[in-house]
N, CA, C and O of each residue as an XYZ file, in Angstrom:
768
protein
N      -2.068    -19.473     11.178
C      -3.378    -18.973     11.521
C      -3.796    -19.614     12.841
O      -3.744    -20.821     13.079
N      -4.268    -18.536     13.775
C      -5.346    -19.411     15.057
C      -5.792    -20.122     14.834
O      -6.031    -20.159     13.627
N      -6.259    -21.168     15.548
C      -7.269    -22.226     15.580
C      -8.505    -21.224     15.638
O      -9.198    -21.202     14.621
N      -8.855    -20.440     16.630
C      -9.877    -19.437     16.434
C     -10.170    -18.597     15.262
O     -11.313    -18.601     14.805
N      -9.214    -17.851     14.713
C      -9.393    -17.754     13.293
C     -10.160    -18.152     12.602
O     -11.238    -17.850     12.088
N      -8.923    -19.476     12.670
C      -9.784    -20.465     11.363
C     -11.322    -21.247     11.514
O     -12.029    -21.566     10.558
N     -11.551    -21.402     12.543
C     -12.927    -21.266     12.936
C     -14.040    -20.184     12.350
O     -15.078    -20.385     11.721
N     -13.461    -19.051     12.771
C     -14.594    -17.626     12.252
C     -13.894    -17.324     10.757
O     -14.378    -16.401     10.102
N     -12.832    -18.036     10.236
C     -13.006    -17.956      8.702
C     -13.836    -19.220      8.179
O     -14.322    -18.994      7.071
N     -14.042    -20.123      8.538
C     -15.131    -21.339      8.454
C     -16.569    -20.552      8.503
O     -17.193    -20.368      7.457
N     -16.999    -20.159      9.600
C     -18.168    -19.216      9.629
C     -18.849    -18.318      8.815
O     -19.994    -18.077      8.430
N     -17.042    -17.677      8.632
C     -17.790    -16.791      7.494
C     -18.318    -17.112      6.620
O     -19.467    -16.871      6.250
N     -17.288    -17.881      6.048
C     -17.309    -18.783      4.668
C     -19.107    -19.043      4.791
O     -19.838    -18.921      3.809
N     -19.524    -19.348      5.930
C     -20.522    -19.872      5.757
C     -22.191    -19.016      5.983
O     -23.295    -19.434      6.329
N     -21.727    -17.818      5.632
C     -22.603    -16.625      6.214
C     -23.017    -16.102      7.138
O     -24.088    -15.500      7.221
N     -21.828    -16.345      8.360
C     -22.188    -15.822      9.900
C     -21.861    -14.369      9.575
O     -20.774    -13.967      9.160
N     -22.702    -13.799      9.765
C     -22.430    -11.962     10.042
C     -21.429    -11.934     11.427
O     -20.366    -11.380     11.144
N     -21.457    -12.147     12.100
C     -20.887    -12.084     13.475
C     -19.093    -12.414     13.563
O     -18.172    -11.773     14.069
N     -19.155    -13.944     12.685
C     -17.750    -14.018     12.073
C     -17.006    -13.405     11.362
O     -15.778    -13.379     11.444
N     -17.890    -12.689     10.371
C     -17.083    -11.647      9.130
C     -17.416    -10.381      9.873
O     -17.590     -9.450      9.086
N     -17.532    -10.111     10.901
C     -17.486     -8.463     11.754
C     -16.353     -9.253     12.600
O     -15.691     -8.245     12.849
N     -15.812    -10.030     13.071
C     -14.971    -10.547     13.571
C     -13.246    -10.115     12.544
O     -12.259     -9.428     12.808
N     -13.613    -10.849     11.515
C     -12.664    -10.404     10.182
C     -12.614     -9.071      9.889
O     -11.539     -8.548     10.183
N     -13.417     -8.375      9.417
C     -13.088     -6.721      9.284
C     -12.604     -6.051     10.465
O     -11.831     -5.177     10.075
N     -12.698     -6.040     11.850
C     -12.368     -5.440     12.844
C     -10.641     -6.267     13.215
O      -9.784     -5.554     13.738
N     -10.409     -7.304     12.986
C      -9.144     -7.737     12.801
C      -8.513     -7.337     11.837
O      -7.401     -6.916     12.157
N      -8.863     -7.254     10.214
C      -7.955     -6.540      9.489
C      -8.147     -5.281      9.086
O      -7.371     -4.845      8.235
N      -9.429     -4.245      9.703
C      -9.568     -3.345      9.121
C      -8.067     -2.438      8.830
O      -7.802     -1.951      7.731
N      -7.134     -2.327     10.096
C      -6.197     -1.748     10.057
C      -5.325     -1.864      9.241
O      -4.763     -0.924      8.679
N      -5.079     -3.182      9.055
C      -3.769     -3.571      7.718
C      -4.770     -3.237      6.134
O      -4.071     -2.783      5.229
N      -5.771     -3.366      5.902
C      -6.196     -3.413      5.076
C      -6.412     -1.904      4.347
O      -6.287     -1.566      3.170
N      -6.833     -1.055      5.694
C      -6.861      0.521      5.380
C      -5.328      1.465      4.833
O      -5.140      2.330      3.977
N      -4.507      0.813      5.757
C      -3.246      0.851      5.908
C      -2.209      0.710      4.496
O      -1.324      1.517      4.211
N      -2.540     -0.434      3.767
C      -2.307     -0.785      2.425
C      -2.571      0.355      1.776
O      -1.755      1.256      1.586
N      -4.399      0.333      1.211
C      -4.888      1.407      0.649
C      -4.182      2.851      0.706
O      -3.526      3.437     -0.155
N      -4.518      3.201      1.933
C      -3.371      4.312      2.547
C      -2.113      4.489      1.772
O      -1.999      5.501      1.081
N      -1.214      3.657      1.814
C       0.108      3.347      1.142
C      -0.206      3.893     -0.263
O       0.204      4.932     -0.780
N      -0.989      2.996     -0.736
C      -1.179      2.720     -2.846
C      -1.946      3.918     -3.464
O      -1.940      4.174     -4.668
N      -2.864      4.899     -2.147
C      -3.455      5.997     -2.792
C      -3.042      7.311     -2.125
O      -3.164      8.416     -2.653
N      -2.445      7.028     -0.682
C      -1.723      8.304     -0.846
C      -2.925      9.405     -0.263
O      -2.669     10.598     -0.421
N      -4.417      8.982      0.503
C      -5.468      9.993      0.482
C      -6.295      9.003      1.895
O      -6.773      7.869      1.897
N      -6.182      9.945      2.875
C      -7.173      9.438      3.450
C      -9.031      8.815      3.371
O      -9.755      7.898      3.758
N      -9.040      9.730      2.802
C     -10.480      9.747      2.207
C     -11.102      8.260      1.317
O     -12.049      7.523      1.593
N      -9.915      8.219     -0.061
C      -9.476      7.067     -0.757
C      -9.228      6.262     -0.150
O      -9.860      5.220     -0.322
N      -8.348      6.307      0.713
C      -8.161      4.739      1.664
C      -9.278      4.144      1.908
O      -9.657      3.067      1.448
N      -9.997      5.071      2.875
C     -11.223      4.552      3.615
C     -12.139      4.216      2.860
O     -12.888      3.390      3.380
N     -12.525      4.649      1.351
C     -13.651      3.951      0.689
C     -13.132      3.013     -0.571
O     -13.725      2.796     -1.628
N     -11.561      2.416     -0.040
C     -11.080      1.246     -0.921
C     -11.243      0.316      0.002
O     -11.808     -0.707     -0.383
N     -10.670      0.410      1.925
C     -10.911     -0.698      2.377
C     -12.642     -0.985      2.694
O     -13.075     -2.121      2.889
N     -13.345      0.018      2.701
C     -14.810     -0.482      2.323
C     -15.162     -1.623      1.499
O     -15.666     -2.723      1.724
N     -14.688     -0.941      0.358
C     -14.818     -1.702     -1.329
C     -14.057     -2.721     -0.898
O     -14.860     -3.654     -0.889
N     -12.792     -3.236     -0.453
C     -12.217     -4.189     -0.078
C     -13.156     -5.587      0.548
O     -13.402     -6.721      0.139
N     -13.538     -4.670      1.913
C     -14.807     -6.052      2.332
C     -15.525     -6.468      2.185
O     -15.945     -7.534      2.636
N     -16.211     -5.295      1.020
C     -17.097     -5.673      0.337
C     -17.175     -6.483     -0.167
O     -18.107     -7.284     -0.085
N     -15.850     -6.589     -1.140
C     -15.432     -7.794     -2.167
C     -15.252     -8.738     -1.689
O     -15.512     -9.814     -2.226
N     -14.685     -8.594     -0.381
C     -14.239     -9.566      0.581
C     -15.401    -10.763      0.974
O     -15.222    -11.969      0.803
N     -16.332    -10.290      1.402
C     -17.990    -10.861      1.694
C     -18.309    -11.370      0.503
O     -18.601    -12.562      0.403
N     -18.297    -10.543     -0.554
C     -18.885    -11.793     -1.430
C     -17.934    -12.921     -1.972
O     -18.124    -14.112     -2.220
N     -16.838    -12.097     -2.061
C     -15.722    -13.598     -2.122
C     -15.687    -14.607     -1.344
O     -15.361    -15.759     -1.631
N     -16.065    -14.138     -0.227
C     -15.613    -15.407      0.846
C     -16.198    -16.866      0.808
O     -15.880    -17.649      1.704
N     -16.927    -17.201     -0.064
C     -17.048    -19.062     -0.124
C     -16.006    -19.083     -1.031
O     -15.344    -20.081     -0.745
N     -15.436    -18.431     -2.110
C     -14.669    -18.617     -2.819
C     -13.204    -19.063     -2.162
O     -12.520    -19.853     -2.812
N     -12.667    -18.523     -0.763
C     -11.070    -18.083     -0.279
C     -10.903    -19.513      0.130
O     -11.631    -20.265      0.777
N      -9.530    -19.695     -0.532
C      -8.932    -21.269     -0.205
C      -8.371    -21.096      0.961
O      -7.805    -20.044      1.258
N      -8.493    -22.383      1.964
C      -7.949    -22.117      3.156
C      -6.443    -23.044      3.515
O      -5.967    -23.294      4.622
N      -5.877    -23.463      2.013
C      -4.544    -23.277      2.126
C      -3.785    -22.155      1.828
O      -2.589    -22.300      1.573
N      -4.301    -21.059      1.823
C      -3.770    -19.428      1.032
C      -3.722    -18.779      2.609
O      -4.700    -19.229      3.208
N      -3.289    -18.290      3.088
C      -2.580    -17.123      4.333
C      -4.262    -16.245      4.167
O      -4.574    -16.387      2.985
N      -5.253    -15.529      4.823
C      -6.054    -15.139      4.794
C      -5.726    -13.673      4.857
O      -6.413    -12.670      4.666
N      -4.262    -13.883      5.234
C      -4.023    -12.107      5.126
C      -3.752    -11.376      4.117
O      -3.817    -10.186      3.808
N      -3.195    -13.075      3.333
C      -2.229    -12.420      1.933
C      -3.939    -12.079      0.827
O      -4.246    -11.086      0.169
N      -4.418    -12.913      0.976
C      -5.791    -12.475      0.139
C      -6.487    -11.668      0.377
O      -7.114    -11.416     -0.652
N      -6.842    -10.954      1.295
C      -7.845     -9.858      1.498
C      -6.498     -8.911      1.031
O      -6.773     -8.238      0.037
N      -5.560     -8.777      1.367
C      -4.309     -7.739      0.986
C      -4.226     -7.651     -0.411
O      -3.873     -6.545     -0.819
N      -4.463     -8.546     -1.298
C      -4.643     -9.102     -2.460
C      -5.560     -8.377     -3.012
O      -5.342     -7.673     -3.998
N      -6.420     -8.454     -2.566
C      -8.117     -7.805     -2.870
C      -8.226     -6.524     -3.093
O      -8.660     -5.911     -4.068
N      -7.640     -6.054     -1.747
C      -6.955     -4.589     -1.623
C      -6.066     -3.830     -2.318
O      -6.031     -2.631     -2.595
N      -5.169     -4.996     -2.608
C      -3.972     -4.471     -3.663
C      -4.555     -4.042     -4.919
O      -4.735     -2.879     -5.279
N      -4.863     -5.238     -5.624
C      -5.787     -5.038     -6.946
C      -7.074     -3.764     -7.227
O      -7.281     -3.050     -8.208
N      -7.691     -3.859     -6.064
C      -8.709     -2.673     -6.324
C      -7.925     -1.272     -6.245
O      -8.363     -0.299     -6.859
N      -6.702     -1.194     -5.440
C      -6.330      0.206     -5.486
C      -5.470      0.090     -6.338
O      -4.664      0.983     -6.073
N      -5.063     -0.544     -7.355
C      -4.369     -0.223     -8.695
C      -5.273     -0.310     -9.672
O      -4.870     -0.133    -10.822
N      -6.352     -0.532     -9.493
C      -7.562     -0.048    -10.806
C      -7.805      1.094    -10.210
O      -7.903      1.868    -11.163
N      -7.996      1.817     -9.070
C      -8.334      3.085     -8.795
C      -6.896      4.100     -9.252
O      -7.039      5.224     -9.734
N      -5.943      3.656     -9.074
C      -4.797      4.335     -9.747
C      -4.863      4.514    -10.940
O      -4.494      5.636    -11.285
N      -5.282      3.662    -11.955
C      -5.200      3.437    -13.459
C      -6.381      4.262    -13.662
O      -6.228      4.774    -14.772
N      -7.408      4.626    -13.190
C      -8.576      5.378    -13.797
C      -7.897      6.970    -13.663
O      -7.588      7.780    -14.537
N      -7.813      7.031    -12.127
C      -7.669      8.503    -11.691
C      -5.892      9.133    -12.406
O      -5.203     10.040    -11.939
N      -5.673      8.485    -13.311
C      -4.184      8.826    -13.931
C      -4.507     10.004    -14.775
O      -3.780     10.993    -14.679
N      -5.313     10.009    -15.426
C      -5.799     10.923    -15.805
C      -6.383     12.182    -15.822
O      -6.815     12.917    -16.711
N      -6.250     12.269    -14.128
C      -7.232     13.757    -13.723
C      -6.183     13.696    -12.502
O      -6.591     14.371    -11.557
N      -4.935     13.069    -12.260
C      -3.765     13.553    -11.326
C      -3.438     14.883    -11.219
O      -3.331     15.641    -12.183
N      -3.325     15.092    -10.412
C      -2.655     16.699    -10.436
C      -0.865     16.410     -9.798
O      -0.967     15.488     -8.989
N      -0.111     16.637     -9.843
C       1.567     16.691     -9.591
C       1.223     16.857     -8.108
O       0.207     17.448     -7.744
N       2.339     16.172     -7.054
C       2.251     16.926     -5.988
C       3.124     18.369     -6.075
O       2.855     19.369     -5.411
N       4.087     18.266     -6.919
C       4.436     19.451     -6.921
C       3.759     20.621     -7.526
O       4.339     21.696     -7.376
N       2.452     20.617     -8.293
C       1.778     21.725     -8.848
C       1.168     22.374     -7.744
O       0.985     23.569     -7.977
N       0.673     21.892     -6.281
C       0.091     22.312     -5.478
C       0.663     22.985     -4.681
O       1.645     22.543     -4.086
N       0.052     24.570     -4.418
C       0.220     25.207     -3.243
C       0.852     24.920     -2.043
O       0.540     23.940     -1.367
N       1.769     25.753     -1.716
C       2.627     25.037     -0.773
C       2.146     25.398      0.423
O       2.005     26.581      0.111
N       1.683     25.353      1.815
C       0.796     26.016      2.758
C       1.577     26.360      3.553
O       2.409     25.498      3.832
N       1.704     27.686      4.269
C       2.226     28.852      5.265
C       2.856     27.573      6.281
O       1.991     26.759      6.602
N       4.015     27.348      6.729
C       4.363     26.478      7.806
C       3.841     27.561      8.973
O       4.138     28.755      8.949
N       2.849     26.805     10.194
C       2.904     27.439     11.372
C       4.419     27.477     12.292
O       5.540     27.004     12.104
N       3.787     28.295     13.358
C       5.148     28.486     14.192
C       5.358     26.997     14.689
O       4.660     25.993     14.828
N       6.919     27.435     14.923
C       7.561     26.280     15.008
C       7.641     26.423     16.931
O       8.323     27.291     17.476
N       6.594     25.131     17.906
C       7.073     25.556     18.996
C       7.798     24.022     19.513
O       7.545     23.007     18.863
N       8.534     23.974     20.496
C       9.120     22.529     21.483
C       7.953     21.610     21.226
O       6.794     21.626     21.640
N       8.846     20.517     20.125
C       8.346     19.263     19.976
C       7.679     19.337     18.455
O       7.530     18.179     18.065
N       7.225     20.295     17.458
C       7.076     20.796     16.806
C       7.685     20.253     15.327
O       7.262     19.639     14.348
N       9.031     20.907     15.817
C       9.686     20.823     14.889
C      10.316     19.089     13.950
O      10.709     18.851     12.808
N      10.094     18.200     15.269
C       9.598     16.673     14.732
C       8.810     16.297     14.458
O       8.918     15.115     14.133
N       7.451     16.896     14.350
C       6.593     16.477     13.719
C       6.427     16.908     12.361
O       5.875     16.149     11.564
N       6.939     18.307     11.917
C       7.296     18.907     10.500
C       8.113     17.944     10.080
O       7.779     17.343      9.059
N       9.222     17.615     10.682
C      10.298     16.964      9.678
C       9.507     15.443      9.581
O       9.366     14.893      8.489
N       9.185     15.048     10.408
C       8.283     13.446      9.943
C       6.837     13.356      9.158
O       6.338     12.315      8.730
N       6.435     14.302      9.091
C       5.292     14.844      8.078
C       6.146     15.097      6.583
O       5.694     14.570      5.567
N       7.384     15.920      6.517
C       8.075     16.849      5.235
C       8.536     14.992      4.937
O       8.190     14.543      3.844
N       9.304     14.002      5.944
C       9.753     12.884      5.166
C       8.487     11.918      4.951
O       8.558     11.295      3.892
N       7.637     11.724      5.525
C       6.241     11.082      4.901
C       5.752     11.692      3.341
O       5.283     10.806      2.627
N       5.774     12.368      3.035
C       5.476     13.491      1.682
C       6.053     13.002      1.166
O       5.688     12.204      0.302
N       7.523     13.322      1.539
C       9.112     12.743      0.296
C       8.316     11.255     -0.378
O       7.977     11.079     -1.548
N       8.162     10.272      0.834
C       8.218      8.856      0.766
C       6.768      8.888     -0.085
O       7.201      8.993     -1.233
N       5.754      8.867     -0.167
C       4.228      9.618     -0.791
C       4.519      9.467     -1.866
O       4.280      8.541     -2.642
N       5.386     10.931     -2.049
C       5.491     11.314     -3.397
C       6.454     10.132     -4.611
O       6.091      9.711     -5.709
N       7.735      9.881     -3.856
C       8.247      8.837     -5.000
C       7.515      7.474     -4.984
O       7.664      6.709     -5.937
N       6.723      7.142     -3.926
C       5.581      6.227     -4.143
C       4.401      6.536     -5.720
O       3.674      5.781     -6.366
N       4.648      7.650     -5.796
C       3.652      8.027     -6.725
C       3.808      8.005     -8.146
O       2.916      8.025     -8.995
N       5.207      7.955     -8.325
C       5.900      7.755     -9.818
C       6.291      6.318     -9.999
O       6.716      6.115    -11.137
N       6.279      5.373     -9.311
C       5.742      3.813     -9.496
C       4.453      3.797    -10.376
O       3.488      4.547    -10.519
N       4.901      2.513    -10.944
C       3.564      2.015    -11.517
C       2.861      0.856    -10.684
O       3.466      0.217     -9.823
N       1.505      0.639    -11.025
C       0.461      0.831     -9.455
C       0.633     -0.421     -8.827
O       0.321     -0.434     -7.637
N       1.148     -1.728     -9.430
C       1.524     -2.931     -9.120
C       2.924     -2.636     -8.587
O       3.259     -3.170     -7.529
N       3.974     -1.635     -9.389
C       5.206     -1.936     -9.171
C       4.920     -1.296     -7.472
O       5.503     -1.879     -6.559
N       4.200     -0.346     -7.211
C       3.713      0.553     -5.666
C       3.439     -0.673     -4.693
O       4.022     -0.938     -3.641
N       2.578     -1.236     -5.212
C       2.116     -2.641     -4.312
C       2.765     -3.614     -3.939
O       2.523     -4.409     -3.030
N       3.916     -3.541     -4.903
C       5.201     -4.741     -4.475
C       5.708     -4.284     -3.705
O       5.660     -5.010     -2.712
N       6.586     -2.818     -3.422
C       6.678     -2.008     -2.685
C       6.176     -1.942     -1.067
O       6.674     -1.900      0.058
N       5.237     -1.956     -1.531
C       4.206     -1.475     -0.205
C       4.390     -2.796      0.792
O       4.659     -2.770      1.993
N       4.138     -4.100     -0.158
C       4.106     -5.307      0.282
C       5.334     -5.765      0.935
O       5.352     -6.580      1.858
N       6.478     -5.141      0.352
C       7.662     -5.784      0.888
C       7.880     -4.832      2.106
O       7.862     -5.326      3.234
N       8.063     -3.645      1.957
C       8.859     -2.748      3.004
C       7.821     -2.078      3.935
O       8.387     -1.072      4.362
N       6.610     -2.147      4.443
C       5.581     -2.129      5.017
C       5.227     -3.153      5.646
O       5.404     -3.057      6.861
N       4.740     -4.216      5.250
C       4.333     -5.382      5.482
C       5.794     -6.311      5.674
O       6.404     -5.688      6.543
N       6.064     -6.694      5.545
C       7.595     -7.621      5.702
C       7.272     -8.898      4.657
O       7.815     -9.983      4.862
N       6.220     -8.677      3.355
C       6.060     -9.621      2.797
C       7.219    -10.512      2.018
O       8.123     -9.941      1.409
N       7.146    -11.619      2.067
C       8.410    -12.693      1.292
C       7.737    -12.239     -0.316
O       6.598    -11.925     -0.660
N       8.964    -12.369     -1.031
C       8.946    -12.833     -2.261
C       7.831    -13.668     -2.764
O       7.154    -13.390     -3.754
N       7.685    -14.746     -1.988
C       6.818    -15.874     -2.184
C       5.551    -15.001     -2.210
O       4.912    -14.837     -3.249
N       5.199    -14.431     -1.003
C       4.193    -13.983     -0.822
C       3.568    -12.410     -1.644
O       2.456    -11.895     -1.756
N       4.608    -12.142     -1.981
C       4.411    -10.767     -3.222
C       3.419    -11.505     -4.401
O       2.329    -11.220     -4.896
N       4.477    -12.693     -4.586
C       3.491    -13.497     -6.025
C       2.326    -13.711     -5.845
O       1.424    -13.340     -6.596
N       2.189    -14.391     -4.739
C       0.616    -14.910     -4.461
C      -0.026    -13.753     -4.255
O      -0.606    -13.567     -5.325
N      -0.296    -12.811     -3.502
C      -0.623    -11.835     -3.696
C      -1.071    -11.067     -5.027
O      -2.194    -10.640     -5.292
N      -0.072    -11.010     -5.685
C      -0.665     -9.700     -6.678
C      -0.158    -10.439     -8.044
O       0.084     -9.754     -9.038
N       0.069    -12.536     -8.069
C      -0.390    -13.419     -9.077
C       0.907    -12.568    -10.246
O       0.798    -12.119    -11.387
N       2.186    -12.660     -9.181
C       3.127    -12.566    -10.485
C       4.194    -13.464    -10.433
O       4.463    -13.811     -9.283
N       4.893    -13.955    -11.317
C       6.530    -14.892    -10.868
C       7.202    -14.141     -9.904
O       7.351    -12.948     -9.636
N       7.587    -15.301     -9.438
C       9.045    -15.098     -8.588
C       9.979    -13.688     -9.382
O      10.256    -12.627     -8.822
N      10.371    -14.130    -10.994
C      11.156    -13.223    -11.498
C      10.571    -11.834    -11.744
O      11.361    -10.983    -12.152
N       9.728    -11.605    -11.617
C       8.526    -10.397    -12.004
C       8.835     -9.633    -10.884
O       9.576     -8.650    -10.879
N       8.189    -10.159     -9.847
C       8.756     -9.364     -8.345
C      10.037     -9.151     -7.760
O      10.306     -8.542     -6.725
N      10.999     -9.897     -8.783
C      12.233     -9.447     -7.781
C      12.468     -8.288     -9.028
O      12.718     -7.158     -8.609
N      12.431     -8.403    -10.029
C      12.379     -7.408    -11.267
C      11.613     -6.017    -10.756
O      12.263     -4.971    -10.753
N      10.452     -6.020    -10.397
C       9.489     -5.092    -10.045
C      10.267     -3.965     -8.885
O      10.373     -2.742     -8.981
N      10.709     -4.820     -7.867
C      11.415     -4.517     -6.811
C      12.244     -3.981     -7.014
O      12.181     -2.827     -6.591
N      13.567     -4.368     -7.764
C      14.618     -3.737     -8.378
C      14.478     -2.620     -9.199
O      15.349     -1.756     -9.100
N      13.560     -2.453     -9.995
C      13.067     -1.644    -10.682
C      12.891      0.074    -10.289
O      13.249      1.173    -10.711
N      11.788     -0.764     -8.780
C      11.042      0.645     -8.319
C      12.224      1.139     -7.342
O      12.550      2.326     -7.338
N      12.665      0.476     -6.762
C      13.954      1.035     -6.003
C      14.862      1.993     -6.599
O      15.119      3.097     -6.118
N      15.340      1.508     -7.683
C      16.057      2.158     -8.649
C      15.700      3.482     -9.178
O      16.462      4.445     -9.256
N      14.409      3.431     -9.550
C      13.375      4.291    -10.127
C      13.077      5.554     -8.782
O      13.145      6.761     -9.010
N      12.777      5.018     -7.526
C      12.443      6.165     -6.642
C      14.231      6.816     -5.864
O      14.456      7.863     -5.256
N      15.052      5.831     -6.185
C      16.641      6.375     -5.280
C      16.813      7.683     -6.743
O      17.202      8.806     -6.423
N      16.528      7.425     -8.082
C      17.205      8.487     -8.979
C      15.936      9.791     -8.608
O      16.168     10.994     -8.731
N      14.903      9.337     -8.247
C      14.021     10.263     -8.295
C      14.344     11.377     -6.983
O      14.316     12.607     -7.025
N      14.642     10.514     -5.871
C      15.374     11.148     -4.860
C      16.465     11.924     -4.617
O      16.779     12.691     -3.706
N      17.071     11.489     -5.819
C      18.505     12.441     -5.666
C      18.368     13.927     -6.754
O      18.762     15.063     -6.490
N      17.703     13.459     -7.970
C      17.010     14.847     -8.860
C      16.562     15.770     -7.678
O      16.871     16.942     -7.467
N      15.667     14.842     -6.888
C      15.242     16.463     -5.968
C      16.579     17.195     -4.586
O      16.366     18.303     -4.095
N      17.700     16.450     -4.215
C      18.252     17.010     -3.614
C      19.016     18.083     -4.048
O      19.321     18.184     -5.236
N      19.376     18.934     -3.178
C      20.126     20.100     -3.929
C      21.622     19.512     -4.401
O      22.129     18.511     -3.895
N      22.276     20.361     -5.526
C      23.302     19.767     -6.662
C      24.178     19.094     -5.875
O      24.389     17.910     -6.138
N      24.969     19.832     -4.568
C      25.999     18.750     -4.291
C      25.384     17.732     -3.540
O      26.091     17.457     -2.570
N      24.431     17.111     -3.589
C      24.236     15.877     -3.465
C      24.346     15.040     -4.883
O      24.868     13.942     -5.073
N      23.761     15.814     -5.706
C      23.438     15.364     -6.821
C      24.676     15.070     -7.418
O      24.517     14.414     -8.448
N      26.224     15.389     -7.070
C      27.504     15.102     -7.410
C      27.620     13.594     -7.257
O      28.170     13.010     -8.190
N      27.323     13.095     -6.548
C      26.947     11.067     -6.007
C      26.434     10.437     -6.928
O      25.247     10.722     -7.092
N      26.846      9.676     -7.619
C      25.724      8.908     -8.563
C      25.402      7.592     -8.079
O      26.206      7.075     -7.304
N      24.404      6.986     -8.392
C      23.802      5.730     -8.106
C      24.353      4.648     -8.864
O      24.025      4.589    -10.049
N      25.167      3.740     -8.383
C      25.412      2.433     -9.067
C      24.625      1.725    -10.201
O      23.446      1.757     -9.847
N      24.698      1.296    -11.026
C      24.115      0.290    -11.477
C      23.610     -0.509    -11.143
O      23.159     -1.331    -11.941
């Protein structure tokens, strides 16, 4: 952490408005970004990393300042968008039940932005058949470049939990990936 940082996390801590607009405009991006990841909805993102700083502000005399300040507000973030997962499980709709929309014409330069939009979806969607912690370990590792170490502290699981979790969802989204390719792919099977 900066020496400056840690200064305007001192501040905050101590009810400077000026310091904690300092903090949200530094992490709004990673923090939206997460959300983004775990819900999959612009809209949702933006009123989890709200709810995020929110929590964030009133937490803040609470945040130990031997803890990474990134891994905890990420933390914060993590947790609130897997209670928003766990409610809205229930009124999900499939991405595949939805209307598929008319592709426009395809003109120069075009046609990379379809295919990086069609593989953002892919990646979305087997994000979505995770369970909402196992998404966040996920998110945390191959997004973020989070350590092991830092998965735990984060989202308060063992060492063995997260490398379990990890292994898990990998496993879980590569079979999910290959069900959807057409059959002779589907001739390949996945290791053990």
């Amino acid at each position: 952490m900066q020496d400056n940082e840690g200064q305007r996390l001192v501040q905050a801590q101590k009810g400077d408005p000026q310091a904690f607009a300092y903090i949200v405009e530094k992490y709004q991006r990673s923090v939206y970004n997460m959300c983004y990841r775990m819900l999959g909805n612009a809209q949702d993102a933006e009123d989890a990393a709200q709810e995020t700083f929110l929590r964030t502000y009133k937490a803040m005399r609470r945040y130990d300042k031997d803890r990474s300040f990134s891994s905890w507000i990420l933390s914060i973030a993590a947790h609130y968008c897997i209670d928003q997962i766990r409610r809205r499980r229930f009124t999900t709709i499939s991405v595949e039940e939805l209307p598929v929309p008319d592709l426009p014409d395809i003109s120069p330069g075009m046609e990379n932005k379809l295919s990086k939009k069609e593989e953002q979806l892919r990646i979305r969607t087997l994000l979505e058949i995770l369970d909402p912690t196992d998404r966040a370990a996920v998110v945390l590792y191959y997004w973020y470049d989070y350590s092991y170490k830092e998965i735990c502290e984060t989202l308060s699981l063992s060492l063995s939990a997260v490398k379990s979790r990890l292994h898990r969802s990998r496993r879980a989204m590569a079979l999910c990936w290959i069900e959807r390719q057409p059959a002779t792919v589907n001739a390949e099977r996945i290791p053990a």
